[in-house]
C-alpha positions as semicolon CSV with decimal commas, in nm:
position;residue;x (nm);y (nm);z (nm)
1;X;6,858;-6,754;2,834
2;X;6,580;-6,975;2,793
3;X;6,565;-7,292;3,068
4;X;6,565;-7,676;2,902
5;X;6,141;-7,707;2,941
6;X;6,064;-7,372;2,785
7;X;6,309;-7,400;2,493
8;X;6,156;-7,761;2,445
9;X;5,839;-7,615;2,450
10;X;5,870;-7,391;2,172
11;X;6,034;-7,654;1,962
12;X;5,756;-7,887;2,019
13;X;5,563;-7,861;1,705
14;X;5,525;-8,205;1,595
15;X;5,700;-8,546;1,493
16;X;6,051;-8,558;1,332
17;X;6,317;-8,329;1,419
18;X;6,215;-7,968;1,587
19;X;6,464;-7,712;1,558
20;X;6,488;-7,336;1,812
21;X;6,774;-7,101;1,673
22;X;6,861;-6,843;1,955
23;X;7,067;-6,526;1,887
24;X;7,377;-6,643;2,068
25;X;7,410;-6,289;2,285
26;X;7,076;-6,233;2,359
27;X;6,926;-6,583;2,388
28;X;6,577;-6,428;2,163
29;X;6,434;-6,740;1,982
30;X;6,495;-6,600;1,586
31;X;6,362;-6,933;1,425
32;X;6,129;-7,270;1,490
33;X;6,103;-7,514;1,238
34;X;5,986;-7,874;1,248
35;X;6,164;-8,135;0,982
36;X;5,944;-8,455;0,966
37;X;6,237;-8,661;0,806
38;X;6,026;-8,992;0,891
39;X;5,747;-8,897;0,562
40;X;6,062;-8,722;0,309
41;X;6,384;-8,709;0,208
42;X;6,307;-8,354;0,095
43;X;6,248;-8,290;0,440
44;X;6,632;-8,392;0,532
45;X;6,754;-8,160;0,252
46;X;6,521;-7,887;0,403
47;X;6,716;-7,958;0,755
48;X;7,059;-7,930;0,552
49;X;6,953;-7,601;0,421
50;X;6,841;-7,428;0,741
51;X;7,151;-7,584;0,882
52;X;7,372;-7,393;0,593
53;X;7,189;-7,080;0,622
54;X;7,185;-7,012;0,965
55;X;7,444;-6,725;1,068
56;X;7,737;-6,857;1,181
57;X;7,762;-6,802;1,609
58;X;7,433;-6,891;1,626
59;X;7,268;-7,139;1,874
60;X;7,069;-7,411;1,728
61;X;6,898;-7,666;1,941
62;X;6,698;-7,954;1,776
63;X;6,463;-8,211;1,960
64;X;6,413;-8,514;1,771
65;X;6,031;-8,730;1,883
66;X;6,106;-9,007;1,631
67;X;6,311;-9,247;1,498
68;X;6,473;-9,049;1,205
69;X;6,568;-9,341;0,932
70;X;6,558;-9,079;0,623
71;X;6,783;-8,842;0,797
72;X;7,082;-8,825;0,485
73;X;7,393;-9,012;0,651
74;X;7,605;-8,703;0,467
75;X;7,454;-8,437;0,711
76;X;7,698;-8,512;0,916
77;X;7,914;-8,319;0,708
78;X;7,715;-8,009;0,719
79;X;7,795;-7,994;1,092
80;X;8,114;-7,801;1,189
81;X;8,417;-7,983;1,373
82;X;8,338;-7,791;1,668
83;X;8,033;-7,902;1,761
């Protein structure tokens, strides 16, 4: 598995919310996206849908460098009860 400073590292790809999805048995990095919800509310929906596609089982680890006041107060939702 990657260690906190690497994992940051390759999320690091600008301002709003930088996501890292890992395959959860091998700990490979499968996806990097950056969501600057700060400029767009498309960019919260975009977040939503990467959160609804991604395999279920997977680990997804997001970094937020802003304030995130566009951030849709119903993705809450899209988050399962386990996490």
């Amino acid at each position: 598995m990657l260690e906190y400073d690497e994992l940051k590292s390759k999320s690091d790809k600008g301002r709003g919310i930088n996501v890292v999805v890992l395959h959860q048995s091998t700990g490979a990095v499968l996806y990097t996206a950056s969501f600057d919800v700060y400029v767009a509310q498309s960019e919260s929906q975009a977040l939503e849908t990467l959160i609804e596609m991604t395999t279920e089982g997977r680990i997804m680890c997001m970094f937020s460098k802003v304030n995130i006041p566009n951030l849709r107060n119903d993705n809450e939702n899209v988050f399962p009860s386990s996490v």
